[in-house]
C-alpha positions, -999 to +999 in steps of 0.1 A: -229+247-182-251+221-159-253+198-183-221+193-184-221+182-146-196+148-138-220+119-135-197+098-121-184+091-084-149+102-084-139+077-052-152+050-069-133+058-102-097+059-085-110+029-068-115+008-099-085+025-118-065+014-085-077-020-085-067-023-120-035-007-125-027-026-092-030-054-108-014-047-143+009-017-136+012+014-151+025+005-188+006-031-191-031-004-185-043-003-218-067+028-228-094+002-232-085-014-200-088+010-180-125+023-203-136-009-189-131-009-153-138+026-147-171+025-172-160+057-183-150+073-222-115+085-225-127+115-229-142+117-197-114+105-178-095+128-195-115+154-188-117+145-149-083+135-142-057+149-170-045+120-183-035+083-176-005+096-153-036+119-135-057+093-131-028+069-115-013+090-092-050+094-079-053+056-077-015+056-053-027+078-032-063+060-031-036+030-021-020+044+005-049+058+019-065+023+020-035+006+035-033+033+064-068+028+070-067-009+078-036-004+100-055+021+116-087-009+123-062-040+130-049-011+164-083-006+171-090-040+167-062-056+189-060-026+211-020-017+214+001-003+186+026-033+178-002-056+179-026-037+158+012-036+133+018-071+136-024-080+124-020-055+098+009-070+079-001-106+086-034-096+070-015-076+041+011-105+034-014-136+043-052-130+046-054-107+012-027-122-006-057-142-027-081-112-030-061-082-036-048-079-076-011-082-071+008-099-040+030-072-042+027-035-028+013-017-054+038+019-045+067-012-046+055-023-075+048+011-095+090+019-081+103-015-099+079-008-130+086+029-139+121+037-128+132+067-148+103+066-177+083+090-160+101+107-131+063+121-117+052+091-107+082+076-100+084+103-075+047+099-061+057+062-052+085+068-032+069+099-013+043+079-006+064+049+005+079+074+027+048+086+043+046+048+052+076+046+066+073+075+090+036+065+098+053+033+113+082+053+132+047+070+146+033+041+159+067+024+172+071+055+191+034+053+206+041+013+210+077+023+229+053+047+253+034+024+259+059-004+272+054-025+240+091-019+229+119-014+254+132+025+261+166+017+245+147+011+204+149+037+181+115+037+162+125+054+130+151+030+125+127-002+133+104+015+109+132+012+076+131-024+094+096-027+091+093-020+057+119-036+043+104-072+063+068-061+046+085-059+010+108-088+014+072-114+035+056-107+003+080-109-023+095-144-003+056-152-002+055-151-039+080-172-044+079-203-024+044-203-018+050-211+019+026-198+043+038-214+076+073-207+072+060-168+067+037-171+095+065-178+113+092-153+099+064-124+110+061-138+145+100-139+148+100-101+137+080-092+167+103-111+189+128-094+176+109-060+178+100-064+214+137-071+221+154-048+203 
């Protein structure tokens, strides 16, 4: 049975197979496509993930992991909980929007794309769009301990808020093309934030 061993690395796998269905969704991944940037038979992915649906719920998860992770170095980077928030989605909305594979959030993106055709995933979207959302209310309520938001805010509720200005910065992005005016609707969030 050694022979048989995996001779692949799994993370980077889901990390190609993210970067790819990030960019083309769930139904525009071909087979082939997906052969390609994972350098790996059907067969064997098959074999190591299930199927196609395996395979992309492993590269949603390898999403939200990555996204919680830089949030995690913009706080450590700037030191206090809002300010680490507002660096991470400037970054997400502004600084990547040329090197990541879709300006939009890929768990968004997978929620507008599969809707009812395949409830699993459908489902793994919106859980992990959840986790997100209560990862924020986590660090509102660390940035409200701290004195960055008055006593009176109520963090879960600023989170929804947060999230919905994420979706709606990139989608607006997307559309006019206008970095300073986004620039500026991120800084007026904060504002906002820090007098709620």
């Amino acid at each position: 049975m050694m022979a048989n061993v995996a001779k692949y690395d799994r993370a980077d796998v889901i990390t190609r197979a993210m970067m790819l269905f990030w960019e083309k969704g769930f139904n525009g991944t071909s087979t082939r496509d997906l052969q390609h940037a994972v350098d790996m038979r059907p067969g064997s992915i098959y074999s190591a993930f299930g199927s196609k649906e395996g395979l992309f719920k492993e590269a949603l998860r390898c999403y939200s992991s990555a996204m919680s992770a830089l949030l995690q170095e913009k706080i450590q980077q700037q030191g206090t909980p809002l300010s680490g928030l507002q660096e991470f989605i400037h970054c997400v909305v502004i600084d990547n929007r040329k090197s990541a594979p879709s300006e939009m959030c890929m768990l968004v993106k997978t929620v507008a794309e599969i809707t009812d055709s395949n409830p699993a995933l459908l489902r793994e979207s919106q859980a992990l769009l959840k986790k997100a959302e209560l990862g924020f209310a986590r660090l509102l309520e660390q940035a409200q301990a701290q004195g960055e938001l008055p006593a009176s805010a109520d963090p879960k509720a600023l989170a929804k808020y947060m999230q919905v200005q994420m979706i709606g910065l990139r989608t607006y992005l997307r559309t006019s093309n206008d970095e300073p005016a986004v620039e500026k609707l991120i800084e007026d969030t904060f504002q906002m934030l820090k007098a709620a």
